[in-house]
LUMTIPA-698743 format. One line per 4 residues: number of its first residue (from 1); their letters; for each residue y, x, z of N, C-alpha, C. Coordinates in steps of 0.1 Angstrom, whole numbers, m for minus. Example, Ala and Ser with C-alpha at 12.3 -4.5 7.8 and 13.67 -1.06 7.14 Angstrom:
BEGIN
1	as	m57 132 78 m45 123 78 m33 132 78 ~ m22 128 71 m11 137 71 0 129 79;
This chain:
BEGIN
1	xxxx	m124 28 120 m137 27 115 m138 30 100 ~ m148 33 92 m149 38 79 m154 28 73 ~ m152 28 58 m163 16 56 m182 19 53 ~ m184 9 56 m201 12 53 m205 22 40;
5	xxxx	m197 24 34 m202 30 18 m198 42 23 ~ m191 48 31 m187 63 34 m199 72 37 ~ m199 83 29 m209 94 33 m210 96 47 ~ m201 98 57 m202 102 70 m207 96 75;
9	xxxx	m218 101 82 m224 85 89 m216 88 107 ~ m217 105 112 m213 108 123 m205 114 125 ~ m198 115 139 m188 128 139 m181 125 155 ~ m187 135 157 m176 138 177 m175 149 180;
13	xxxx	m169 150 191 m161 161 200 m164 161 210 ~ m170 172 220 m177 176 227 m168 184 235 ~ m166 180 248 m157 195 256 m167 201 266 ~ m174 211 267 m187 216 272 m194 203 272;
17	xxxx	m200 192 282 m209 182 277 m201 169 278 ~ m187 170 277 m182 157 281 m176 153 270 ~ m181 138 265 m176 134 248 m162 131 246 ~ m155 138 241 m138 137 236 m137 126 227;
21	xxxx	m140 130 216 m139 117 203 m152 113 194 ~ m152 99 193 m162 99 181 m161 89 175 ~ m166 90 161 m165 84 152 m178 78 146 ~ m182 66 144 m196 66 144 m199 50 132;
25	xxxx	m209 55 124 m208 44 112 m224 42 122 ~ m236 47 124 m243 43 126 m246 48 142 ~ m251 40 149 m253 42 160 m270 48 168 ~ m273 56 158 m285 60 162 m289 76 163;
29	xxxx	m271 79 161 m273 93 160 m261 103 166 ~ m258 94 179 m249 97 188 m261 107 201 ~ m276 106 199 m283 111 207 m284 124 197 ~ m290 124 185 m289 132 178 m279 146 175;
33	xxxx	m266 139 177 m255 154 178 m253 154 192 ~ m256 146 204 m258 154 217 m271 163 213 ~ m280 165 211 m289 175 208 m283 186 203 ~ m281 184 190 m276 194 182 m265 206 192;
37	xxxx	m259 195 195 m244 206 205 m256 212 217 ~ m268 209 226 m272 212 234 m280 225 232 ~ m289 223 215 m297 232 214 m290 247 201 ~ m273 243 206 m264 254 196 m265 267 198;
41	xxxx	m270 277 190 m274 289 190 m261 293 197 ~ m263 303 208 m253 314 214 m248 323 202 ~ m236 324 201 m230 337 195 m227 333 178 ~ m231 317 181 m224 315 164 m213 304 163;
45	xxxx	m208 305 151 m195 299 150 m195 286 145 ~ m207 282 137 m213 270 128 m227 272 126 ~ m231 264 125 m245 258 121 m244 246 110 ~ m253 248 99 m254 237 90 m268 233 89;
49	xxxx	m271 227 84 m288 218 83 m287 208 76 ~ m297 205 61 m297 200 53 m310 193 59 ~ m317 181 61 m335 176 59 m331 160 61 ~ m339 156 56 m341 139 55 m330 130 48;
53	xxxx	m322 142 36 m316 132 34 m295 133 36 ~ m297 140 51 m290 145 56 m280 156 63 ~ m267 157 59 m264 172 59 m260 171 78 ~ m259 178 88 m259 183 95 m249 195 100;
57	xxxx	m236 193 108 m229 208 107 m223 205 122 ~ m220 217 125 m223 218 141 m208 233 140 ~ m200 228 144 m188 238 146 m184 241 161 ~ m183 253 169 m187 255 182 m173 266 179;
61	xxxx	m161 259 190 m152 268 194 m152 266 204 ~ m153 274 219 m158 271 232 m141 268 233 ~ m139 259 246 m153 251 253 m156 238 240 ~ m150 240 231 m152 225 218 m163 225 213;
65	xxxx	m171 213 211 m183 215 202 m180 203 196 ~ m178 208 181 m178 198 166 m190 195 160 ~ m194 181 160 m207 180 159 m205 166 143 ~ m213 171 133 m209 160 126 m224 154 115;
69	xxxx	m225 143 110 m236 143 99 m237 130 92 ~ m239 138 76 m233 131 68 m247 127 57 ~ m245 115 48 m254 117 38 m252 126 29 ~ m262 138 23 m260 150 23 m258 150 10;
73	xxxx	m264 147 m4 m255 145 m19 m245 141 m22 ~ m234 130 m13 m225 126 m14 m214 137 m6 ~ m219 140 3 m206 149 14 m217 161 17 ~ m219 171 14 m225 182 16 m218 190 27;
77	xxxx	m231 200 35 m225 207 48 m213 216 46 ~ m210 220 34 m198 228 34 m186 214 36 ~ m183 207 29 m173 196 34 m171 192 49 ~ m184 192 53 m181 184 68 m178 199 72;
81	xxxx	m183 210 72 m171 223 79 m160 220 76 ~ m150 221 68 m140 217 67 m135 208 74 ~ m142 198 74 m134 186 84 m137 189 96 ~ m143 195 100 m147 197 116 m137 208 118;
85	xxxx	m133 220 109 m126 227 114 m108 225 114 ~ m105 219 99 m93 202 104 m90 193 119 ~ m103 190 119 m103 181 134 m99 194 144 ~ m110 207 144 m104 218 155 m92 221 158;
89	xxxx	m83 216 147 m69 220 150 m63 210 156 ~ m66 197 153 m56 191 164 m59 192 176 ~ m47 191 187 m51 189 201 m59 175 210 ~ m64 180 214 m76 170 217 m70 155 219;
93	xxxx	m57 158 225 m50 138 229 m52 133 212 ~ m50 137 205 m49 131 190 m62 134 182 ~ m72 138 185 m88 138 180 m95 126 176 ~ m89 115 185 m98 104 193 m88 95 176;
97	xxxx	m77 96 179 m66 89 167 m71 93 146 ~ m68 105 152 m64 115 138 m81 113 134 ~ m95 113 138 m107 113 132 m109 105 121 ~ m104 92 122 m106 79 110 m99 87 97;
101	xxxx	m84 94 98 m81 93 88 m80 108 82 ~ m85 116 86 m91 127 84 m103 123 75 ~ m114 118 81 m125 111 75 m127 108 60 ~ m112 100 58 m114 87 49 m108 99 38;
105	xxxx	m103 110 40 m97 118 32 m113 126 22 ~ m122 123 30 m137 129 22 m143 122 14 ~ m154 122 2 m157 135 3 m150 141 m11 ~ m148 152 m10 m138 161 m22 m149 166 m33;
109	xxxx	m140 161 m45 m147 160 m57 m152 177 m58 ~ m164 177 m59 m169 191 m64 m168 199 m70 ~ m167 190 m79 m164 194 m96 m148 199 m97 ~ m139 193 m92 m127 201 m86 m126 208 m76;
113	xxxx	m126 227 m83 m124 240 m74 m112 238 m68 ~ m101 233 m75 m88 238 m71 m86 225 m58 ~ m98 216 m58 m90 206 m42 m97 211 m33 ~ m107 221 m36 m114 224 m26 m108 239 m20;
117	xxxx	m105 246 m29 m96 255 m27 m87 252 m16 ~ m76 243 m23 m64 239 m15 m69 237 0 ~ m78 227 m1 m81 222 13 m86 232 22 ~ m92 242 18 m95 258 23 m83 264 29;
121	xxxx	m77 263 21 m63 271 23 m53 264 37 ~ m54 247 32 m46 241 41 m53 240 57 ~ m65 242 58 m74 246 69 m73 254 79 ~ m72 270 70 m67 281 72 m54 282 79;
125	xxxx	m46 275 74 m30 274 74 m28 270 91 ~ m41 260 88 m34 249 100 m41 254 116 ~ m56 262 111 m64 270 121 m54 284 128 ~ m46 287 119 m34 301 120 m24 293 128;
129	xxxx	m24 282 127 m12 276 128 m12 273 149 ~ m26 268 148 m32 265 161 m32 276 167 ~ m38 294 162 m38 298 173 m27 309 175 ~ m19 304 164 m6 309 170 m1 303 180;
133	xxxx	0 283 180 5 278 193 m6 285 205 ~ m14 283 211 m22 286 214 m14 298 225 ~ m15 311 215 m12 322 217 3 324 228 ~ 14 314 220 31 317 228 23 311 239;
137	xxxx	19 298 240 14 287 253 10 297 261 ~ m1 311 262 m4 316 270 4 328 272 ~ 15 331 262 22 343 268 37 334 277 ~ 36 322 274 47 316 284 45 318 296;
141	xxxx	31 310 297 28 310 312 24 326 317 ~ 24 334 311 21 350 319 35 352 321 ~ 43 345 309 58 349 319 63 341 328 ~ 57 330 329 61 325 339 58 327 353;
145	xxxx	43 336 360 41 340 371 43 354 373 ~ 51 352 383 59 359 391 50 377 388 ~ 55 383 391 45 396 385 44 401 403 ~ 53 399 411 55 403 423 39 392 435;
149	xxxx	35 384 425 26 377 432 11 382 433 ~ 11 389 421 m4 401 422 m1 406 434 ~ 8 415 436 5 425 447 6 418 463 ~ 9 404 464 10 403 475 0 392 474;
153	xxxx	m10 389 469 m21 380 474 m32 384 464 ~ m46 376 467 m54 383 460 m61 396 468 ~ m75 397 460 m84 413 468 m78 421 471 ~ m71 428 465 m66 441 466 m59 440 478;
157	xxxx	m41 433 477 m39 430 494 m50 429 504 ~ m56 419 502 m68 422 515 m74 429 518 ~ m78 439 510 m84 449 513 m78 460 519 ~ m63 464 518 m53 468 523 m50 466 536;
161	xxxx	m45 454 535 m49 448 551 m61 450 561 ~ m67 446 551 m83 453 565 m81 468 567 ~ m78 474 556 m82 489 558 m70 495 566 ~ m61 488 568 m54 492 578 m53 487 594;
165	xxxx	m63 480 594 m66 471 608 m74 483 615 ~ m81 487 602 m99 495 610 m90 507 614 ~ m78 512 607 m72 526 606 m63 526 623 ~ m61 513 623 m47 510 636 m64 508 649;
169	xxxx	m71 503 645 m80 502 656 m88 518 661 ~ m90 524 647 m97 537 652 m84 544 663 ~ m74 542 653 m64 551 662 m60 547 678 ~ m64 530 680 m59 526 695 m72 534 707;
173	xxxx	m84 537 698 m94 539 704 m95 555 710 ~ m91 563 701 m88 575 699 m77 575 709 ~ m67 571 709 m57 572 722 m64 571 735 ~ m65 557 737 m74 553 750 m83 564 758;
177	xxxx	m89 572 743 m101 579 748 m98 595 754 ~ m89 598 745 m78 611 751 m71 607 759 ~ m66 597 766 m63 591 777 m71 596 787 ~ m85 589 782 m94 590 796 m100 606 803;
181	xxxx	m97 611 790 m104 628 790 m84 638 797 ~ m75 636 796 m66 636 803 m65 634 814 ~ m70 621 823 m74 613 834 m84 625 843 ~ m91 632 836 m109 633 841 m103 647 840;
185	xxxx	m99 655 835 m98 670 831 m87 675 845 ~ m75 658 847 m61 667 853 m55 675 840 ~ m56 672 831 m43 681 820 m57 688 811 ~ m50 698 806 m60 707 801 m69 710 803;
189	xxxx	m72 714 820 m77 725 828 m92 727 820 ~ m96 717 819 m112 714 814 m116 722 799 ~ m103 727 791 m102 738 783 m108 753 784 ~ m102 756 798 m102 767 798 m115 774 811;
193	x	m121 764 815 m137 764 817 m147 773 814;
């Protein structure tokens, strides 16, 4: 928990609509960043909003929605991006943990470029750092399934399969039927008619 005098008043995690973590000084504005994540523009990466007082910042890496809001002279919307994009990097079992003291690390003196800098940097570092893991995690598992498993399950087999059912069926029909014109003729004879 933060103490009462902390700029933050809010901050959760969102996995499409199901709440991961939150952190919450006031309890009246846990409906408020469900809004916010509901009415999140398609095709952006953040959203900020300053009014009432209040800064507002809305960080959307699908399926994550980083939703946070702060009193806005003390912790302004550039800070709480930062921390929301901090929070993006851990993995979600330690979101629920790591929030408090992530938190208590705000808000960064203004007037000091070089902490704001760093923490830019260390952001950066740690955002590169994620989708590097990220990255091997999914070239593991492509090495891990069998490459021999595409071809034998899945559309394409099936389609294969049917198209050789209809090919073995045209052809049993096609026999049968020159069968029966063999039957009816006596041999050729019906050729030369």
């Amino acid at each position: 928990m933060l103490p009462a005098s902390h700029p933050l008043l809010y901050a959760c995690v969102f996995r499409d609509t199901a709440l991961v973590a939150e952190l919450a000084a006031a309890d009246d504005l846990a409906p408020l960043a469900a809004a916010l994540v509901a009415a999140a523009p398609p095709h952006h990466r953040h959203v900020t909003h300053t009014a009432g007082g209040r800064a507002h910042a809305l960080l959307l890496a699908p399926p994550l929605a980083l939703a946070a809001v702060s009193l806005a002279p003390q912790l302004p919307a550039s800070q709480l991006l930062l921390f929301l994009r901090r929070l993006r990097c851990l993995p979600e079992a330690a979101m629920r943990d790591e929030m408090p003291r992530l938190a208590l690390r705000l808000p960064l003196d203004p007037a000091d470029e070089g902490a704001l800098a760093r923490e830019a940097e260390e952001v950066a570092a740690a955002e590169a750092e994620a989708e590097e893991a990220a990255r091997r995690d999914a070239e593991l598992a492509a090495r891990r399934t069998p490459k021999r498993e595409g071809r034998r399950g899945g559309p394409a087999s099936a389609w294969r399969r049917q198209l050789w059912m209809v090919i073995l069926a045209d052809l049993v029909l096609l026999c049968v039927l020159f069968g029966a014109w063999l039957a009816v003729c006596r041999g050729f004879s019906c050729i030369g008619r």
